[in-house]
C-alpha positions, 0 to 999 in steps of 0.5 A: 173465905165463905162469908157466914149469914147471920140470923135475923129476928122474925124469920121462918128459916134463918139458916139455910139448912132450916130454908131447905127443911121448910121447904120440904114440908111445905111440899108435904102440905096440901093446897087449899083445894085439897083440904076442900075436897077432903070435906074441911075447912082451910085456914082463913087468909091472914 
């Protein structure tokens, strides 16, 4: 029997299909020396 996870509160991916779709788009998402180098100004630190 698989044991399901369950979702928790404050979470960025709470599913392992969602984990696996942020995933990839954070791939897509340039570094900060790229948005550099492209002449902008990349987010401030949190």
């Amino acid at each position: 029997m698989k044991a399901e996870l369950k979702s928790t509160e404050n979470s960025m991916a709470p599913t392992e299909e969602d984990m696996i779709k942020l995933g990839e788009d954070m791939e897509k998402m340039e570094t900060n020396a790229q948005v550099i180098e492209n002449g902008m100004v990349p987010d401030p630190v949190q």
